[in-house]
Structures are given as C-alpha cells and as structure tokens.
C-alpha positions, 0 to 999 in steps of 0.5 A: 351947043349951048344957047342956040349956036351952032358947031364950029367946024374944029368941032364938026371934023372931030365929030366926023374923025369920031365916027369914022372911027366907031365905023373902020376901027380906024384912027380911034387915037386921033379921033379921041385927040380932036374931041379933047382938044375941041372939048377944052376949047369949048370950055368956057373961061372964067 
C-alpha cells in the first residue's frame, strides 16, 4: 500500500485465503496463487 491508499478487495481475499491457510494447513497452493497473482497486478507498469 503505497501513498496512502487502501487494499483492493483481489488483494484483501488473497490475504484472508493466506491466513486461513497459515491457520488450517489447508488451501496453501491456492492461497500461494491469489498473493501472485494480486502481487503482479499491483506491480507498477512502466
């Protein structure tokens, strides 16, 4: 989150699906695909 704004809502459900599987041990493949895919579309194009 860079100059103040907030988290999208693709980015809030990957951080949830994240600790849900740091919790259960459940859906770690999954939860490890949604951060990738939000951390590449937060990326910033040049």
């Amino acid at each position: 989150m860079a100059n103040g704004t907030y988290p999208s809502k693709r980015k809030l459900a990957a951080s949830s699906l994240q600790s849900k599987a740091d919790r259960t041990g459940q859906g770690k493949a999954r939860a490890r695909t949604a951060q990738s895919e939000t951390d590449q579309l937060d990326l910033k194009k040049h």
